[in-house]
N, C-alpha and C positions, 0 to 999 in steps of 0.2 A: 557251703561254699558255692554249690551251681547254682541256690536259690538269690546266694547275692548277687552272682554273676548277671543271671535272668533280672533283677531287679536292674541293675545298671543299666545292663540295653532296654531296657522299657523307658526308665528313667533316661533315655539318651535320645531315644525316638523321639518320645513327647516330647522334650527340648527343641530337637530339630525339627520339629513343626510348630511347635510354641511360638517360637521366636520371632520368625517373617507375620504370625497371624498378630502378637502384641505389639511389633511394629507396624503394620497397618494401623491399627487400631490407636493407636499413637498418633501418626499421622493425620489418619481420619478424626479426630478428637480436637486439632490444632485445627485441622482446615475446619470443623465444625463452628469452632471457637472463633476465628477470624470469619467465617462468613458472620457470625453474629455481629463480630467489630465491625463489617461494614454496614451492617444494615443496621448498627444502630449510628451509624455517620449521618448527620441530616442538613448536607450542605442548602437546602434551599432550593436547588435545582432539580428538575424531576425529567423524565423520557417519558410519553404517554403510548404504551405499547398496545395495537386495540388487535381484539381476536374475533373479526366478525361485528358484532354489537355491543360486545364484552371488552373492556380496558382497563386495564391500570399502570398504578404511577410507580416507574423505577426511577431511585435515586439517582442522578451521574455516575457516583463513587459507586454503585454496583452494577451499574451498568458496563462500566469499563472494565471489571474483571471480566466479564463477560467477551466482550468486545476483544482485547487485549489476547486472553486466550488463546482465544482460535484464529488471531492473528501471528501470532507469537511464534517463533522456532523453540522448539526445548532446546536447541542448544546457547542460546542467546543466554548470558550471565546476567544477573540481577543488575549490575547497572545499564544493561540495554534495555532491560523488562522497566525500569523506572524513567530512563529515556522515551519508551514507547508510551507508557499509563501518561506523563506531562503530556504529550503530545498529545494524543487523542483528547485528553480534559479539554485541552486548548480548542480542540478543534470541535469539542459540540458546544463550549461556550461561545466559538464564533460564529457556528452557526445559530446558535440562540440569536443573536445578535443581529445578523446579516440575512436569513432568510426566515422560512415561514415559520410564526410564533404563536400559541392558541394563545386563550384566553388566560390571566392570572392579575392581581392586583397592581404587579409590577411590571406586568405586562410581557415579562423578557424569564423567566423560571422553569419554562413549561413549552418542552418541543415535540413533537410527533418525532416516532422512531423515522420511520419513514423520510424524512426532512434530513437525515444526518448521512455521511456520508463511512461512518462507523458501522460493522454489523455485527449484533449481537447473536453469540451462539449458546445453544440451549445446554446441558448436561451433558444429555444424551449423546447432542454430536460433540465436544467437548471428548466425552469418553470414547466414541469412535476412533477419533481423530488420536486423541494421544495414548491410548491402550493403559500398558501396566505401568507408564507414566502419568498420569492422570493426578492421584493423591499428590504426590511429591509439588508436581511442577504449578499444580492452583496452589498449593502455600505457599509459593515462590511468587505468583503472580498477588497473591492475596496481599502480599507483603510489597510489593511493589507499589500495589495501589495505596495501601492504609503509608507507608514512609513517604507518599509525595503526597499526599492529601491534600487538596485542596489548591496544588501547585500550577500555574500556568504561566505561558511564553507571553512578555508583550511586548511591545514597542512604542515605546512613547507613549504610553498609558492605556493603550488599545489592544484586545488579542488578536495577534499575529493569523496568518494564515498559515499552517505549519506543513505545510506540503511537504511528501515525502516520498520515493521513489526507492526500486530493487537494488538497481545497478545504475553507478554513473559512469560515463564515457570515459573517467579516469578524471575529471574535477566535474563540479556541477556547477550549473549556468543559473545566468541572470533573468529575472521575469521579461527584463525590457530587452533581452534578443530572444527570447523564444516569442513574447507576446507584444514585444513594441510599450511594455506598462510599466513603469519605473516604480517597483517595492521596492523600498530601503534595505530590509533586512532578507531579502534574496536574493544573494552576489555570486559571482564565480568565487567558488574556493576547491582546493585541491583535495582530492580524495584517489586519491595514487594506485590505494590498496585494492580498488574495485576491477583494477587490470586483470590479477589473479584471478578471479572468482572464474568458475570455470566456465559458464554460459555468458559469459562477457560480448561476445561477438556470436552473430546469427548466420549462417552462409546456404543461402538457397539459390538453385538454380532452374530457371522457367522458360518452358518455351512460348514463341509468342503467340501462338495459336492458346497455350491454358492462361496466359497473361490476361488475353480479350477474353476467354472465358468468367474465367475470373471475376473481372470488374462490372461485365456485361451481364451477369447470373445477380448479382449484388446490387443490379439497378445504378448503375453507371455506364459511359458508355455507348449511351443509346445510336451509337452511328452504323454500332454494327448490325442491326437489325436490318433483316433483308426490306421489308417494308417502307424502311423510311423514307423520308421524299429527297430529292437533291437543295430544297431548298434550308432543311431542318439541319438536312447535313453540315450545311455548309455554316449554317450559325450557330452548330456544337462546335466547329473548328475554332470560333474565336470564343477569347476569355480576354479579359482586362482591354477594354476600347476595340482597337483591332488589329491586335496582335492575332496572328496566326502560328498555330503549332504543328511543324511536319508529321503526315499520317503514317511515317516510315522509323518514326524514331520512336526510342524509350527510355526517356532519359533526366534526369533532373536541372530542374533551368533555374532555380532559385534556391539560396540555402543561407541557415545561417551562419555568421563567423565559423563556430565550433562543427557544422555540420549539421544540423538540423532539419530536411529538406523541407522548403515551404511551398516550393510548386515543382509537380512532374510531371512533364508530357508524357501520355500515356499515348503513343500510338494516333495523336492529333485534338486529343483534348487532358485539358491539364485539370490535374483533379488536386487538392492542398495534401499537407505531408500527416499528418491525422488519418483521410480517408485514404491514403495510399496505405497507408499501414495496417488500417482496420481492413481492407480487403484482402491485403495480404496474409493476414495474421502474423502481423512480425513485432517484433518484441519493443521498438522503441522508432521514432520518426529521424533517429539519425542515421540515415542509407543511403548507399553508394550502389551505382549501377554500371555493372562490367558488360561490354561486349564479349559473347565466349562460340567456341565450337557451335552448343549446341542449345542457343538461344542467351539468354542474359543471368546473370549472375547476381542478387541481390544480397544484401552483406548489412546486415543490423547490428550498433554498437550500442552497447550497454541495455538495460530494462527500464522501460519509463520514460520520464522526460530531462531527467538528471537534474531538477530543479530540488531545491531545499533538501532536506537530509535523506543520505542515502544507507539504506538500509542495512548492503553489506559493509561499505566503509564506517559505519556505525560501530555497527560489532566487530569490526576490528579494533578499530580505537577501545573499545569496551573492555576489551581481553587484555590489550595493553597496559591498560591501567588506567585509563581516563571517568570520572566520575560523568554521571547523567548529566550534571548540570554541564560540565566545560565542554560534553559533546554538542549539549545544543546551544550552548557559546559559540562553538565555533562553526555549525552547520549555520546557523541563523546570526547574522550580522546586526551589532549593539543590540542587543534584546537582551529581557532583564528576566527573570523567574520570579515571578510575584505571587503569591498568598491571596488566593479569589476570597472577597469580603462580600 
């Protein structure tokens, strides 16, 4: 009787370590399987990834698990992960297309990594990055890639620009008020759910001695330098003809409809709403500036530029119920999901 007992718990052990090790192995087995299903994919298209004098050719379709990856939230549900893999395909087919292209028969098959706007991450940081999720979530993404295969966004027969942004201000805007540029298929449409997200708004407050630090360290600015002459001075003061901007203010003189700042005087020269932000390190160029106690108050809405699809109102929709494709129906205006030939 205690010999069968003894057997039991032995027999019970091994089980409960068996189990998580033939699951792994399981996993690892599918993911092994589907890496082969992509790399035996031979869309045509290739990445030319060069290591020093050393290069070679990655397929798109494996390129983008890659890519995807390590851009990816593991919490994002498989119809966001298939929203994301379209978009990216879309977006190094257009840069195949639109910038710099090596050499191939067709002339347009064959891009330098370097030329995309995609980054591909290795294994290694892959498994850094998503630890004892790792297994699981590349056959997630593996699966993502191979069910939209070969899938792209286009517009009137051309692929789209598929711009995509964190957080929108609460809808996202049109190319032609952030850039003056009329794309058809990127409009204002409402994205509500982005209000929630919790870094939605930035709220920092400067005073105006590290303001001029700031801009003045960063190579802007140049008036504050004790050296400079009066007469340098005085033609940093003007921007656009000869307009003049008061040396005592800091403030935004330009903006768009939704808020977008396109010119702020900084203290007498006015810098665009890009480098206002890049100096600042703030999260998006739609900013508002408070008079306070104890110097000025800057207040950042949303991540990014809120143009084309936004990342968190993505996967809200995504959790909802909404398929890949009818998210980017409705992120991107009439555009159609075509089948790259």
């Amino acid at each position: 009787m205690v010999s069968n007992r003894f057997a039991a718990v032995i027999i019970g052990i091994f089980v409960l370590f068996a189990i998580p090790y033939v699951t792994t192995c399981i996993v690892q087995g599918k993911n092994n399987q589907k890496r082969q299903n992509i790399k035996s994919v031979k869309s045509g298209m290739n990445v030319c990834i060069s290591d020093g004098e050393e290069y070679e050719l990655i397929d798109v379709e494996e390129y983008i698990v890659y890519a995807l990856a390590g851009k990816a939230d593991v919490t994002w549900n498989d119809e966001m992960l298939k929203t994301m893999a379209v978009i990216f395909r879309t977006s190094i087919y257009y840069e195949m297309e639109h910038q710099l292209v090596t050499g191939s028969e067709k002339g347009r098959n064959i891009i330098n990594e370097e030329d995309l706007y995609e980054i591909r991450y290795s294994k290694a940081e892959l498994k850094e990055k998503l630890g004892s999720d790792y297994n699981r979530f590349m056959e997630r993404v593996y699966d993502a890639v191979l069910l939209t295969g070969g899938q792209t966004i286009t517009y009137q027969g051309e692929f789209i620009m598929p711009v995509y942004h964190s957080i929108s201000i609460g809808h996202t805007i049109s190319a032609n008020e952030l850039y003056g540029v009329d794309i058809p298929y990127l409009r204002n449409v409402d994205s509500s759910a982005d209000i929630e997200a919790e870094n939605f708004t930035e709220i920092v407050i400067y005073s105006e001695n590290r303001i001029k630090k700031e801009f003045q360290e960063k190579g802007f600015l140049d008036i504050w330098q004790e050296e400079i002459s009066d007469e340098n001075a005085e033609q940093n003061q003007k921007s656009d003809g000869e307009t003049e901007y008061p040396e005592n203010e800091f403030k935004i003189v330009e903006a768009t409809e939704s808020g977008f700042a396109k010119k702020i005087n900084v203290f007498g020269q006015v810098v665009d709403g890009k480098t206002f932000s890049k100096v600042l390190n703030l999260s998006s160029t739609n900013v508002h500036i408070d008079k306070v106690d104890s110097g000025y108050r800057v207040i950042a809405i949303g991540r990014g530029n809120s143009m084309g699809l936004s990342l968190y109102g993505a996967t809200a929709f995504a959790q909802n119920g909404m398929t890949y494709d009818e998210i980017i129906d409705y992120y991107y205006t009439d555009v159609e999901i075509s089948n790259f030939k």
